[in-house]
C-alpha positions in Angstrom: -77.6 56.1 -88.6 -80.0 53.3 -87.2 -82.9 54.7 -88.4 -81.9 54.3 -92.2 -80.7 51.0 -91.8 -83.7 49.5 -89.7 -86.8 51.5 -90.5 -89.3 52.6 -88.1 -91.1 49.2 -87.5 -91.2 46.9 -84.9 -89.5 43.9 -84.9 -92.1 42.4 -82.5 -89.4 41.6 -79.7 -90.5 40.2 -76.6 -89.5 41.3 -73.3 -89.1 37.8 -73.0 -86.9 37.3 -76.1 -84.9 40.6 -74.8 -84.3 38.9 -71.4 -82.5 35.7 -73.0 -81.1 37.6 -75.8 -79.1 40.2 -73.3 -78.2 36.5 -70.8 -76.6 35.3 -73.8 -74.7 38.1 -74.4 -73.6 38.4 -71.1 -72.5 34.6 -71.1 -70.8 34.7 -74.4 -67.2 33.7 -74.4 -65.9 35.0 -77.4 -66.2 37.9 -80.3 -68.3 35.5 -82.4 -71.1 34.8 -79.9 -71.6 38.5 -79.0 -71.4 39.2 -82.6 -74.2 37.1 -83.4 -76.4 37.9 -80.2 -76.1 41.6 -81.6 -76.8 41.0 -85.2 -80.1 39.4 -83.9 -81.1 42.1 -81.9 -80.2 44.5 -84.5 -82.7 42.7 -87.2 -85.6 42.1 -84.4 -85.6 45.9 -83.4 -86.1 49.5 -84.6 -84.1 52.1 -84.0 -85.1 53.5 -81.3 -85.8 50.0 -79.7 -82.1 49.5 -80.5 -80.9 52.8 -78.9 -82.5 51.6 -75.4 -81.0 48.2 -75.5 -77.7 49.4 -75.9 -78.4 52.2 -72.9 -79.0 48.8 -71.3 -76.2 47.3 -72.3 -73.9 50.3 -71.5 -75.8 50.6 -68.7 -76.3 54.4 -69.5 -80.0 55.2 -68.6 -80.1 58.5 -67.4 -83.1 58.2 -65.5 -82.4 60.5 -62.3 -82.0 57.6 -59.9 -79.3 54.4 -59.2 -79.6 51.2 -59.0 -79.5 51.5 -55.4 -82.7 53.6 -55.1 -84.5 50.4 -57.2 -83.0 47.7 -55.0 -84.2 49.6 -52.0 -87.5 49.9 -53.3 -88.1 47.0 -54.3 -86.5 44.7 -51.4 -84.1 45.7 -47.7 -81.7 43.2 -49.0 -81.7 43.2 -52.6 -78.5 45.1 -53.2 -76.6 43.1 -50.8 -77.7 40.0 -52.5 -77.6 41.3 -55.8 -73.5 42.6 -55.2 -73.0 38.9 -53.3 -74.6 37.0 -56.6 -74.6 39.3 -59.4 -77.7 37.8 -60.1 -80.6 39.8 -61.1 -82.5 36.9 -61.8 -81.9 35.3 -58.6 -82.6 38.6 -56.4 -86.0 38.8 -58.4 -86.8 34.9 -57.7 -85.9 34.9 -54.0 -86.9 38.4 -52.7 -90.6 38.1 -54.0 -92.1 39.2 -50.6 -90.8 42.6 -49.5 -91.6 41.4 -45.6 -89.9 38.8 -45.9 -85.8 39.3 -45.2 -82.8 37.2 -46.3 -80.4 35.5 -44.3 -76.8 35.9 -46.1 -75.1 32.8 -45.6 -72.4 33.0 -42.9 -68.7 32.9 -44.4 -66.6 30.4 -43.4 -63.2 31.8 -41.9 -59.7 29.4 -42.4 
């Protein structure tokens, strides 16, 4: 059905213009927002670029291993920040050097 209504052309989307496209999505409040962050990708991408964005978005990937296989990999304590945050970003930015560990911040008890 995409493929009729989008061609098989590139849009030219950036990974870059992906990345903020998907954060506004994520941050919209209402119907209208998401609407329009869709609509957007929809006319910056080709089918098939479309039908991997929205396995992103459904998080549906199919790829043989979790999301806890690539946090291990890539840092010790990147799932355990990433499921304190929720911030991919943020796990990215401070967990640059594998060697290097992260000290979760103590709770405070009341």
């Amino acid at each position: 059905v995409l493929q009729l209504r989008q061609g098989t052309a590139s849009g030219g989307l950036t990974i870059k213009e992906l990345n903020d496209l998907l954060d506004q999505l994520s941050s919209s409040e209402n119907r209208g927002e998401k609407t329009l962050v869709l609509s957007t990708l929809i006319q910056k991408t080709n089918a098939q670029e479309m039908k991997w964005i929205i396995m992103i978005i459904l998080k549906d990937l199919k790829l043989g291993f979790s999301e806890k296989s690539i946090f291990h990999e890539f840092h010790p304590d990147a799932e355990d920040l990433f499921n304190v945050t929720c911030d991919l970003k943020l796990v990215c930015e401070k967990l640059r050097d594998r060697n290097q560990r992260h000290k979760r911040q103590a709770k405070f008890e009341y």
